[in-house]
C-alpha positions in Angstrom: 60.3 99.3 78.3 62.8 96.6 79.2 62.3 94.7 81.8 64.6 92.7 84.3 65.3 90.1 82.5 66.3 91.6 79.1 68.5 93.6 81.2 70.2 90.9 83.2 71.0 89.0 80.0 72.2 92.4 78.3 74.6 92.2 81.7 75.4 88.6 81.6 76.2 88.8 78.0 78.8 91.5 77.7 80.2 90.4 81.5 83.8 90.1 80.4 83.5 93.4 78.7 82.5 95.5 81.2 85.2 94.3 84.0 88.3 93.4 80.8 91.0 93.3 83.4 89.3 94.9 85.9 90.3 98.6 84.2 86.4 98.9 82.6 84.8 98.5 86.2 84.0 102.4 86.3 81.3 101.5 83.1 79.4 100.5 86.2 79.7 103.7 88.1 79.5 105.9 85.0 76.9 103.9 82.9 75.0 101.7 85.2 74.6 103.4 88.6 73.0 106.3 86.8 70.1 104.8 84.8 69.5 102.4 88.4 69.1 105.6 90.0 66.7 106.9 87.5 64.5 104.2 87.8 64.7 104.2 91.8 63.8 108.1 91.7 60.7 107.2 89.2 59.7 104.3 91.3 59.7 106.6 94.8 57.9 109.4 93.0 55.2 106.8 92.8 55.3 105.5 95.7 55.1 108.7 97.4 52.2 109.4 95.3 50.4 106.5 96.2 51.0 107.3 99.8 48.9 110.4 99.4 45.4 108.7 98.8 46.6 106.1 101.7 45.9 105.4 105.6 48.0 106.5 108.3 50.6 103.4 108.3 50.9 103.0 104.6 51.0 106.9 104.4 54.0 106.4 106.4 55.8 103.4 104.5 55.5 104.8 101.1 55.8 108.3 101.6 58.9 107.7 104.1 60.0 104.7 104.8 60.4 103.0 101.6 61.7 105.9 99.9 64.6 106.4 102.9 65.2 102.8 102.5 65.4 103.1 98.4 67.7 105.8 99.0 69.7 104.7 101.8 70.3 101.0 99.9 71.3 102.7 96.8 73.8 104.7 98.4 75.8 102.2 100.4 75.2 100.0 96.7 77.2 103.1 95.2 79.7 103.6 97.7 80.9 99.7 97.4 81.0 100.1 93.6 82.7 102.6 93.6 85.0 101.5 96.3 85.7 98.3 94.4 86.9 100.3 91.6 89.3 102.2 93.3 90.7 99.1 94.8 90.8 97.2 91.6 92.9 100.8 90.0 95.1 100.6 92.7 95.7 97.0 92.9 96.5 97.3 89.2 98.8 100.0 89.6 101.0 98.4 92.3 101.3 95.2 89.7 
């Protein structure tokens, strides 16, 4: 299993190949976003079933909350990636 930090390095390392004049950014929305979401889906299925052998309030945060929050927060993170990359195409198509 990798963890954060092998992960962040991977990143760090290959930086200037994943944006190369800005025309690789969508390696993030094609590559990246997908295995974030992956581990965000595998870490609310646990949550939520954690929640089931839980009190009312924790019940509550991780069978809804946190999971609507995950979601939510990985949406708008989408949205802006992806948004960055169309501005960066069409910035680089004007010249």
């Amino acid at each position: 299993m990798l963890d954060k930090e092998s992960i962040k390095k991977t990143l760090l390392k290959n930086i200037d190949v994943y944006f190369k004049n800005g025309g690789e950014m969508s390696y993030v929305c094609t590559q990246i976003m997908p295995v974030v979401r992956e581990i965000v889906d595998k870490k609310i299925a646990a949550l939520k079933l954690r929640a089931k052998n839980e009190g009312l309030w924790c019940k509550i945060r991780d069978g809804y909350l946190l999971p609507a929050f995950a979601n939510v927060s990985l949406f708008l993170m989408s949205f802006l990636v992806e948004y960055l990359v169309y501005a960066t195409f069409m910035r680089l198509k004007r010249g």
